[in-house]
FIKOLZA-1660 file (N, C-alpha, C; in steps of 0.1 Angstrom, whole numbers, plus 5000, padded with zeros to 4 digits):
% residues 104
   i   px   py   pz ch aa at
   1 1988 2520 7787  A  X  N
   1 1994 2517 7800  A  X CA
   1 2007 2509 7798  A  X  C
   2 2015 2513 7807  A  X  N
   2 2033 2507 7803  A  X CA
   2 2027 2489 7810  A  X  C
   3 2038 2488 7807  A  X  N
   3 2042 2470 7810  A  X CA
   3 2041 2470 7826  A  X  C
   4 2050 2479 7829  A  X  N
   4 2055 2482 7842  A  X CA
   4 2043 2484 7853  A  X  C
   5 2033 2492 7849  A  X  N
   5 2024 2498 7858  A  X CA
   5 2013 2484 7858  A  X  C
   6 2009 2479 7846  A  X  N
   6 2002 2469 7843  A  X CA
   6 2006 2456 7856  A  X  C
   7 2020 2454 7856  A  X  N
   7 2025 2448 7862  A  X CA
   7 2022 2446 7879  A  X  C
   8 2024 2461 7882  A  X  N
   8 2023 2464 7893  A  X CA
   8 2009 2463 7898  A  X  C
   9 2001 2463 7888  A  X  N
   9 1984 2467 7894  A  X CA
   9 1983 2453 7898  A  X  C
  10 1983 2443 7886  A  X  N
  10 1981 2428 7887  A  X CA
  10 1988 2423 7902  A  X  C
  11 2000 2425 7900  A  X  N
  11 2007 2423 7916  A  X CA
  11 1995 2423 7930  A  X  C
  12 1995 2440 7927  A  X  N
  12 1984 2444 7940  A  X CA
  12 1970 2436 7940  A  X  C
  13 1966 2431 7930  A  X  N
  13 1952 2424 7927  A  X CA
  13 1956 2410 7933  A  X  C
  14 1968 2405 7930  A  X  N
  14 1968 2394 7937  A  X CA
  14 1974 2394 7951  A  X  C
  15 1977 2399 7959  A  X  N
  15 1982 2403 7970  A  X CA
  15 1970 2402 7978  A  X  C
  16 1957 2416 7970  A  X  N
  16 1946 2418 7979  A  X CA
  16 1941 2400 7980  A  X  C
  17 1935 2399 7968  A  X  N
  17 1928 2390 7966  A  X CA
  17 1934 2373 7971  A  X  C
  18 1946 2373 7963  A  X  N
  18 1948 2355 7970  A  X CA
  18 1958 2359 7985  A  X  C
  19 1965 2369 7985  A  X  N
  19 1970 2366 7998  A  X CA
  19 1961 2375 8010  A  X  C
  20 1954 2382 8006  A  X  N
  20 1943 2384 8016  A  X CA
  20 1949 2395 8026  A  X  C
  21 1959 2408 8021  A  X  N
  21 1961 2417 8019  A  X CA
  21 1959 2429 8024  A  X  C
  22 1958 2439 8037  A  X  N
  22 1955 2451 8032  A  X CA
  22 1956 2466 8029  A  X  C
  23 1952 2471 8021  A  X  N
  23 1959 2483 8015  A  X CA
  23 1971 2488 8022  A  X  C
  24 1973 2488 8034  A  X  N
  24 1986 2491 8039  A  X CA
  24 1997 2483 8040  A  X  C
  25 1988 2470 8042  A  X  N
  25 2001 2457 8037  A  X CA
  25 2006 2457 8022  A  X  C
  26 1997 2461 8013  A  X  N
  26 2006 2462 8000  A  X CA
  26 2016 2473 8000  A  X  C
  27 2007 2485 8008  A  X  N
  27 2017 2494 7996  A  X CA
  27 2032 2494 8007  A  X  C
  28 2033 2482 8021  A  X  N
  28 2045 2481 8024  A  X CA
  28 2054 2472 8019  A  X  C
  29 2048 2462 8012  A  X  N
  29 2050 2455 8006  A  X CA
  29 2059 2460 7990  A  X  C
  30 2057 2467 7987  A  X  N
  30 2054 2470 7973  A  X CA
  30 2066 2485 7971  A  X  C
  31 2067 2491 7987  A  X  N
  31 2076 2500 7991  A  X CA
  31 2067 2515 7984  A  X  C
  32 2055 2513 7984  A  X  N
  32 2047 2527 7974  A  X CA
  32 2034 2534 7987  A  X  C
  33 2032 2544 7987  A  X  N
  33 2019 2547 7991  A  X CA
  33 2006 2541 7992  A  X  C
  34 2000 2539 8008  A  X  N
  34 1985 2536 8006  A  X CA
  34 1976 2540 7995  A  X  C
  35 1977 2552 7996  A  X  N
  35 1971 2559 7986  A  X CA
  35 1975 2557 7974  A  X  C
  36 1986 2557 7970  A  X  N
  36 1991 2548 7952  A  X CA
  36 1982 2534 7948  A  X  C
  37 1986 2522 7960  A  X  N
  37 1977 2514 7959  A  X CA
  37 1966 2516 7955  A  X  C
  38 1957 2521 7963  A  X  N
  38 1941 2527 7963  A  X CA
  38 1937 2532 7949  A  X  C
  39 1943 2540 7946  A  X  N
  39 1946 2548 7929  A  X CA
  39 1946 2537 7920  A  X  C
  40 1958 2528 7922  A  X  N
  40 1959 2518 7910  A  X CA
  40 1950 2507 7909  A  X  C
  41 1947 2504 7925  A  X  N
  41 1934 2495 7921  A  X CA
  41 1923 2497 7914  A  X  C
  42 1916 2513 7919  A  X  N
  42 1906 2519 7918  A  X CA
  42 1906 2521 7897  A  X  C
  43 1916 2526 7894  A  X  N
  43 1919 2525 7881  A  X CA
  43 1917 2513 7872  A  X  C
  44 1924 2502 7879  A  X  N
  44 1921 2488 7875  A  X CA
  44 1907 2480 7875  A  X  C
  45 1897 2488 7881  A  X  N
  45 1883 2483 7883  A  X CA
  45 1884 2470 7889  A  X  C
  46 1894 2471 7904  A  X  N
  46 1895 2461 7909  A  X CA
  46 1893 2463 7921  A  X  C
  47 1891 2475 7926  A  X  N
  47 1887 2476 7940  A  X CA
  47 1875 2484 7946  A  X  C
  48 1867 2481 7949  A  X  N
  48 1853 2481 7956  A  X CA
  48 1855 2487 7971  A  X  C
  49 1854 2502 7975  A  X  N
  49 1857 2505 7989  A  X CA
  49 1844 2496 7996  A  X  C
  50 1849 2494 8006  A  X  N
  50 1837 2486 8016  A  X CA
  50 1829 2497 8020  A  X  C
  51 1816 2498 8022  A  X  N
  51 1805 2503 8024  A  X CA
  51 1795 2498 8033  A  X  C
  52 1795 2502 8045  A  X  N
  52 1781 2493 8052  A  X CA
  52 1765 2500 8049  A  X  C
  53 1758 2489 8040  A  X  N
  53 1745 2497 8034  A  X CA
  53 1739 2492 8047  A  X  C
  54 1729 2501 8050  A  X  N
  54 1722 2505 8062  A  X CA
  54 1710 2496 8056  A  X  C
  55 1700 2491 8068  A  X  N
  55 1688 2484 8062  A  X CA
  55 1679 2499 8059  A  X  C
  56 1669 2492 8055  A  X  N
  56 1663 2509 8050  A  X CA
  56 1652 2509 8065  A  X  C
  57 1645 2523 8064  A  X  N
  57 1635 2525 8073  A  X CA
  57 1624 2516 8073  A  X  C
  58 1617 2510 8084  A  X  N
  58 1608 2501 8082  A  X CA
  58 1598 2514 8090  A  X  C
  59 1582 2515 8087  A  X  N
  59 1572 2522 8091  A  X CA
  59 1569 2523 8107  A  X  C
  60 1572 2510 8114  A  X  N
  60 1581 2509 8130  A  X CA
  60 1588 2517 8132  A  X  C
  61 1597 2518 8128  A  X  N
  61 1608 2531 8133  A  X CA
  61 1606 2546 8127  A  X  C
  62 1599 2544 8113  A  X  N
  62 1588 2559 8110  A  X CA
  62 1585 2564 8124  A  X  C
  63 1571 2556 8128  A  X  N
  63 1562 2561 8137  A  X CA
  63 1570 2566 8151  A  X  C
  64 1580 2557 8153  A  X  N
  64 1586 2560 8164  A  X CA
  64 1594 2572 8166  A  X  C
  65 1603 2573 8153  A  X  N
  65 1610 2586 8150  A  X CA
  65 1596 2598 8155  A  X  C
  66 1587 2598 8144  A  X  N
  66 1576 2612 8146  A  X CA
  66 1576 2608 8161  A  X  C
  67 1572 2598 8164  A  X  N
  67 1564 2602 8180  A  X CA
  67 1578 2611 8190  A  X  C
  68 1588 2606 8190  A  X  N
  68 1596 2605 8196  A  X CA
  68 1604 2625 8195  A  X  C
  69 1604 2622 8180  A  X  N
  69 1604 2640 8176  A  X CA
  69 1595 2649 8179  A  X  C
  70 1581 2647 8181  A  X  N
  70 1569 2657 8188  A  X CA
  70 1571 2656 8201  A  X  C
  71 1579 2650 8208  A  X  N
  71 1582 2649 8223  A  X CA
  71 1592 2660 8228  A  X  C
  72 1598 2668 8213  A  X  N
  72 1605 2678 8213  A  X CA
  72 1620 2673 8215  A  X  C
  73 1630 2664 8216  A  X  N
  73 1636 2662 8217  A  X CA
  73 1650 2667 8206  A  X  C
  74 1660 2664 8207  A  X  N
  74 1672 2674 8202  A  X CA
  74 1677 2663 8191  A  X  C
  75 1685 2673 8183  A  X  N
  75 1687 2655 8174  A  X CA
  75 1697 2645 8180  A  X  C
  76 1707 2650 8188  A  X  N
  76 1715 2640 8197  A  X CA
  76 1705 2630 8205  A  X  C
  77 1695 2638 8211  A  X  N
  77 1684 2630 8218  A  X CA
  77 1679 2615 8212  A  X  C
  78 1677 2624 8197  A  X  N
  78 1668 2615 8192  A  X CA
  78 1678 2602 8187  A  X  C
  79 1695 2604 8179  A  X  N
  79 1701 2594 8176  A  X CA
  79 1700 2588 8189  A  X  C
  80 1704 2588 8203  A  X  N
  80 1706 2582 8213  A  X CA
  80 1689 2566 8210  A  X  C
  81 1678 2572 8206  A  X  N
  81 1669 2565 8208  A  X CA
  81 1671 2556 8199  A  X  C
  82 1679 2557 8190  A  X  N
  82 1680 2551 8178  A  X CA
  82 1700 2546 8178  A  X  C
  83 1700 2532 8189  A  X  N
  83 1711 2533 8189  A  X CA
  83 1722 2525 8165  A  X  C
  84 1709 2517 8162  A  X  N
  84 1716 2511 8156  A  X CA
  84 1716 2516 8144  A  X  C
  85 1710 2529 8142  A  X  N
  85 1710 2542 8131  A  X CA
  85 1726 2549 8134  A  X  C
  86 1729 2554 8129  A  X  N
  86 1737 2567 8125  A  X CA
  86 1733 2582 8126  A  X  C
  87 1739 2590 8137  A  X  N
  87 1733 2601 8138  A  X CA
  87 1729 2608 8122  A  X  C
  88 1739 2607 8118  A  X  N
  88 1737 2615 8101  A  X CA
  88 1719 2607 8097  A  X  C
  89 1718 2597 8094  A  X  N
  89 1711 2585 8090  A  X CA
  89 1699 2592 8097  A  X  C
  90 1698 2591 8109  A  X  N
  90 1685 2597 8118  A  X CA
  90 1684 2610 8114  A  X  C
  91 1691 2617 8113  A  X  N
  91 1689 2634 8109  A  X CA
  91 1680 2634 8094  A  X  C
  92 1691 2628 8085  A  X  N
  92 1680 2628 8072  A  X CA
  92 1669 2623 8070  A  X  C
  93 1668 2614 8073  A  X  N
  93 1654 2606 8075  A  X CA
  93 1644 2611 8080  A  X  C
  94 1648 2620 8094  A  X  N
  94 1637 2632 8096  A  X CA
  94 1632 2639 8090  A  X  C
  95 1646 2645 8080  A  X  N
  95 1645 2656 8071  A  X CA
  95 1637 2647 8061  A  X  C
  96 1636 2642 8055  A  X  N
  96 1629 2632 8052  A  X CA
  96 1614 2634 8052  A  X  C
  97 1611 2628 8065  A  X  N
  97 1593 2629 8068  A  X CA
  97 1590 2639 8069  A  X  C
  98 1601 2652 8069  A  X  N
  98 1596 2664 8071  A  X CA
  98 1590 2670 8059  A  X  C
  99 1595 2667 8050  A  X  N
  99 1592 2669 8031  A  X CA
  99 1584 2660 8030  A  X  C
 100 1579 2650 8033  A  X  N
 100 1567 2640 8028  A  X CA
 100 1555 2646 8038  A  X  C
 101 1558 2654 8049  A  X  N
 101 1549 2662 8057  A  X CA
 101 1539 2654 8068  A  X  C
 102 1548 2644 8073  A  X  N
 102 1546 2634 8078  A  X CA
 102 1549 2634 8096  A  X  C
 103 1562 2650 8094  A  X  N
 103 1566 2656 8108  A  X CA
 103 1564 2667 8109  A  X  C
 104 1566 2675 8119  A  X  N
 104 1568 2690 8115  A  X CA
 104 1583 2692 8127  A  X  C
% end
């Protein structure tokens, strides 16, 4: 890795980090692409995309999913019942009990 690029990552590591930074404030900062940023951080094992981990299924919301699904309802139906799920989230999870044979 040149001097130059080394340079430039460190820059962006402190930008994010002590000036509190983000990705688009650097790379206007920096006169380079969001996406360059993203790259060089990502390279540098300095940047962590944000991710919201979902809590997992509690046997409460099992039961209610099956009941709620034998009611026949549609999958839009069913995310609606489940506002603090993720339609994707509610879909698999079905698919889910459906393989542990727990729904039909």
């Amino acid at each position: 890795m040149t001097y130059l690029i080394r340079a430039m990552r460190l820059e962006m590591i402190r930008l994010r980090d002590e000036k509190h930074k983000t990705l688009q404030e650097i790379a206007d900062i920096l006169h380079i692409g969001k996406t360059t940023v993203r790259k060089n951080l990502i390279a540098a094992e300095a940047y962590t995309p944000l991710r919201r981990k979902s809590p997992a299924w509690t046997e409460e919301e099992d039961a209610r999913l099956i009941r709620i699904r034998e009611e026949g309802l549609t999958g839009q139906e069913l995310t609606a019942k489940f506002p603090e799920r993720q339609h994707g989230s509610v879909l698999n999870h079905l698919h889910l009990l459906r393989e542990q044979g727990r729904v039909r």
